[in-house]
Chimera marker file (.cmm) of the C-alpha trace (Angstrom):
<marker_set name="trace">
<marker id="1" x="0.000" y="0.000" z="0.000" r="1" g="1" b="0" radius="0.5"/>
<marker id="2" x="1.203" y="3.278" z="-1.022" r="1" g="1" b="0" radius="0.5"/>
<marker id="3" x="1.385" y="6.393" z="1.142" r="1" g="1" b="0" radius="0.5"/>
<marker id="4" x="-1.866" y="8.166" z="2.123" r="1" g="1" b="0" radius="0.5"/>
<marker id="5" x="-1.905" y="12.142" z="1.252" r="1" g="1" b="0" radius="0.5"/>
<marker id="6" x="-4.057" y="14.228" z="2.948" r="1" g="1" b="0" radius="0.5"/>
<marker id="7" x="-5.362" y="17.905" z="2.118" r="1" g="1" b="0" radius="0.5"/>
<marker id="8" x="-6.760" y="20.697" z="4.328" r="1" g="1" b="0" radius="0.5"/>
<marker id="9" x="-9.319" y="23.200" z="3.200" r="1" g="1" b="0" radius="0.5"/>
<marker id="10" x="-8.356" y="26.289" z="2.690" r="1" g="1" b="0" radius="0.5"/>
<marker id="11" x="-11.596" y="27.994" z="1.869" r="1" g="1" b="0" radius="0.5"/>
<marker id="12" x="-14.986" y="26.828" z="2.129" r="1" g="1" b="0" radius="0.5"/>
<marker id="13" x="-16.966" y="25.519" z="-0.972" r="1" g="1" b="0" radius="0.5"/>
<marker id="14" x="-20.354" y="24.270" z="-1.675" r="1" g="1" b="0" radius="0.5"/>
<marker id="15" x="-21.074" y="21.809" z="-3.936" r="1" g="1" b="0" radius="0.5"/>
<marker id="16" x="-22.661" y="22.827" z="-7.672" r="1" g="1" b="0" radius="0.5"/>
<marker id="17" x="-22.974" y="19.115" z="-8.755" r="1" g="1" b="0" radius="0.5"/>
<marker id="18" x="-23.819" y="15.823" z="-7.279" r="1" g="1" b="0" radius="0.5"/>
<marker id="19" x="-20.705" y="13.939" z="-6.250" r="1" g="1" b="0" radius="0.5"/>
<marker id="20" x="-18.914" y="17.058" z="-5.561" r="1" g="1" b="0" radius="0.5"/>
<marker id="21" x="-17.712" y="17.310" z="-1.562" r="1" g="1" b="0" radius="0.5"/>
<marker id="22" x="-18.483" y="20.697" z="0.864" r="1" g="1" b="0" radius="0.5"/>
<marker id="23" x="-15.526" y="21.830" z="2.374" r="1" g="1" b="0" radius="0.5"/>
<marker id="24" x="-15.172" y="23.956" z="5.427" r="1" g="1" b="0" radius="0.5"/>
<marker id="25" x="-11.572" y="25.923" z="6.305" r="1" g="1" b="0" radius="0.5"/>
<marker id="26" x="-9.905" y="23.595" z="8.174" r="1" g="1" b="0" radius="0.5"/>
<marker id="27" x="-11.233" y="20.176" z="7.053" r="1" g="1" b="0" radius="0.5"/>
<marker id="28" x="-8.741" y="17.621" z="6.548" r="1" g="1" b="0" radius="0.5"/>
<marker id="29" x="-9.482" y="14.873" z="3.781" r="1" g="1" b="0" radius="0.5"/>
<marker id="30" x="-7.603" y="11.684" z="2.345" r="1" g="1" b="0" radius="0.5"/>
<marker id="31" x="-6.915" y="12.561" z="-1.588" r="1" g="1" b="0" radius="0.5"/>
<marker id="32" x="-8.065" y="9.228" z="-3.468" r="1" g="1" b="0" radius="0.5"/>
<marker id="33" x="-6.981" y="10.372" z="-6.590" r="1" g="1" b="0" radius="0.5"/>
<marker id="34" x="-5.063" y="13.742" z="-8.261" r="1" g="1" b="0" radius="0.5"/>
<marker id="35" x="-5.280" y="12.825" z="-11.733" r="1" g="1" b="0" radius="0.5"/>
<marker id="36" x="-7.137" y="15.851" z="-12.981" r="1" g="1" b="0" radius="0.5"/>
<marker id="37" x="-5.042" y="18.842" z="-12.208" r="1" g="1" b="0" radius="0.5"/>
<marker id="38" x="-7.907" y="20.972" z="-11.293" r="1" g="1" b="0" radius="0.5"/>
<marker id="39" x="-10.537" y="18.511" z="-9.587" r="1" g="1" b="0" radius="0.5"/>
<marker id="40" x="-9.474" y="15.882" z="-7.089" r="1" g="1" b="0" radius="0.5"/>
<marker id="41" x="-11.248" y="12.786" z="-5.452" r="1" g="1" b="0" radius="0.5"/>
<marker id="42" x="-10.738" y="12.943" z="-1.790" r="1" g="1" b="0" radius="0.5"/>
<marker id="43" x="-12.494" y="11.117" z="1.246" r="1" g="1" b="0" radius="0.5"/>
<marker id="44" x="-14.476" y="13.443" z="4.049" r="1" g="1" b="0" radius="0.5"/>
<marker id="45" x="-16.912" y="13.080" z="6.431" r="1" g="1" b="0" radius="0.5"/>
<marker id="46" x="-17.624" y="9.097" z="5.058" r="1" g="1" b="0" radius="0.5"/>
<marker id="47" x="-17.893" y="10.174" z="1.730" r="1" g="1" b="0" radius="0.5"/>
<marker id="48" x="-15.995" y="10.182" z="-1.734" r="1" g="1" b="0" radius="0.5"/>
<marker id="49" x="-16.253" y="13.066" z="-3.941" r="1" g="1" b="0" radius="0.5"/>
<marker id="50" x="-14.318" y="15.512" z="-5.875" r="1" g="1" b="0" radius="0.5"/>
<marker id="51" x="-13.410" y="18.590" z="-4.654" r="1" g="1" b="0" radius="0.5"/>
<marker id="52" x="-11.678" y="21.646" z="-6.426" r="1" g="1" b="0" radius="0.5"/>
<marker id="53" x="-7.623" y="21.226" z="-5.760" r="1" g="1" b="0" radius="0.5"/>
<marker id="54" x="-7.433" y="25.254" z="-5.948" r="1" g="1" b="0" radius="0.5"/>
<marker id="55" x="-9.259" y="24.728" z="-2.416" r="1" g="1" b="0" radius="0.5"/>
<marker id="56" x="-6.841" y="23.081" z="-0.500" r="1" g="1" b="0" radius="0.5"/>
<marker id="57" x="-3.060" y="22.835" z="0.450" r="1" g="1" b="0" radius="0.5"/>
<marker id="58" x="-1.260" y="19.277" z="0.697" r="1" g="1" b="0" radius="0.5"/>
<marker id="59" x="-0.327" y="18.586" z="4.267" r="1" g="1" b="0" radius="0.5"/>
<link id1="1" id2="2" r="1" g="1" b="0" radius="0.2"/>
<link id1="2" id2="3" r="1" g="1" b="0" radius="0.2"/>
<link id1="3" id2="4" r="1" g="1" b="0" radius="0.2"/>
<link id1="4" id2="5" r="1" g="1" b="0" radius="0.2"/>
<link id1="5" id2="6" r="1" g="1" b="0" radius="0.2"/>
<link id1="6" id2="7" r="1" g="1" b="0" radius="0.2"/>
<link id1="7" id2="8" r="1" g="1" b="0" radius="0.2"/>
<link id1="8" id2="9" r="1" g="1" b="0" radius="0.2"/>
<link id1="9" id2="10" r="1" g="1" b="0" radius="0.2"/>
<link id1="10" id2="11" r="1" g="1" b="0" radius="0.2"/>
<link id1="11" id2="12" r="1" g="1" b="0" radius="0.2"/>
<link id1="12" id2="13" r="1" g="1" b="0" radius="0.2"/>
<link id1="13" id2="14" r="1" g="1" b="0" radius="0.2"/>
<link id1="14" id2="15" r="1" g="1" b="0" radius="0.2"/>
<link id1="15" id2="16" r="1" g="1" b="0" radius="0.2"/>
<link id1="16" id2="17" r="1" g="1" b="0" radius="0.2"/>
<link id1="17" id2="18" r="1" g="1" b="0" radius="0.2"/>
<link id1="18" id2="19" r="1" g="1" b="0" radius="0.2"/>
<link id1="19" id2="20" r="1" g="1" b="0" radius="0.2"/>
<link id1="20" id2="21" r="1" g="1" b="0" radius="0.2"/>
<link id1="21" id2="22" r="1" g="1" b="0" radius="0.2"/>
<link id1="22" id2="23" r="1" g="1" b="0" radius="0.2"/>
<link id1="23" id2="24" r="1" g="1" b="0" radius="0.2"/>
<link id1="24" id2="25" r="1" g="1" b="0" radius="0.2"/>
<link id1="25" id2="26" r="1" g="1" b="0" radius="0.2"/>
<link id1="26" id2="27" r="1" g="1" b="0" radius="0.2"/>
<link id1="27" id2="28" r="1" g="1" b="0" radius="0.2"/>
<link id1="28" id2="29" r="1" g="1" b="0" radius="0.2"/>
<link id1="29" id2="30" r="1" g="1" b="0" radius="0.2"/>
<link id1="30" id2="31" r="1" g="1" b="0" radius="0.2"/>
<link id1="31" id2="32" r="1" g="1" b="0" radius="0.2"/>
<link id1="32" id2="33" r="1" g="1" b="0" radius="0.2"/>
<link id1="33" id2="34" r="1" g="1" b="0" radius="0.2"/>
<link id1="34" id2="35" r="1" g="1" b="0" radius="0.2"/>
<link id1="35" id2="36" r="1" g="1" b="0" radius="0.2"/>
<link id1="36" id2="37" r="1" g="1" b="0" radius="0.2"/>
<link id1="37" id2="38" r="1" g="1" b="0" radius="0.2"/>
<link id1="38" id2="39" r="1" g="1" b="0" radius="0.2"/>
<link id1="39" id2="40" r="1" g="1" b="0" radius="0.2"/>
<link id1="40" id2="41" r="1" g="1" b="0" radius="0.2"/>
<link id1="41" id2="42" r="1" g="1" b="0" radius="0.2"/>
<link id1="42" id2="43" r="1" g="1" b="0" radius="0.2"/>
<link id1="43" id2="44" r="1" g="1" b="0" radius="0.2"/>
<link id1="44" id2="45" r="1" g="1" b="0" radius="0.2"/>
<link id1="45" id2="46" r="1" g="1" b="0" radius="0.2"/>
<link id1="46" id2="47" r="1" g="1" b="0" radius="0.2"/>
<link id1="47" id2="48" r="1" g="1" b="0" radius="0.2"/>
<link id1="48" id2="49" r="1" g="1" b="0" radius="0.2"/>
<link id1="49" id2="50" r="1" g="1" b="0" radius="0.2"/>
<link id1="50" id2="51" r="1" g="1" b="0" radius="0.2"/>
<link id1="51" id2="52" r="1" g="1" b="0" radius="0.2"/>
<link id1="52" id2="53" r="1" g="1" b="0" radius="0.2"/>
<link id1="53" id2="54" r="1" g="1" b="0" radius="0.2"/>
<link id1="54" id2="55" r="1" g="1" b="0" radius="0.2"/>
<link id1="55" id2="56" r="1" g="1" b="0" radius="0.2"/>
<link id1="56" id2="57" r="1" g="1" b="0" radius="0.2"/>
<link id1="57" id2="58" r="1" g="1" b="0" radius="0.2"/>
<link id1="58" id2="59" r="1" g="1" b="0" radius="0.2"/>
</marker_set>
């Protein structure tokens, strides 16, 4: 198993489409997948969903 990368929010965002996770400053999430430069796959609150990487620094 590879290592786990984890993001925290830098701004808050609400989701526009289904799928999409809400962030809130502060939140910390596993990234699943970076693949698309602008929109990542991360894990938060017990879901999966993409979130916009512009949001968030890598910690």
């Amino acid at each position: 198993p590879g290592k786990k990368c984890y993001a925290r929010a830098l701004y808050d965002y609400d989701p526009c489409e289904e799928g999409e996770l809400q962030l809130q400053v502060g939140d910390v999430m596993e990234i699943v997948s970076r693949e698309d430069p602008g929109w990542w796959y991360g894990y938060l609150r017990g879901k999966v969903g993409l979130f916009p990487s512009n949001y968030v620094e890598v910690v």
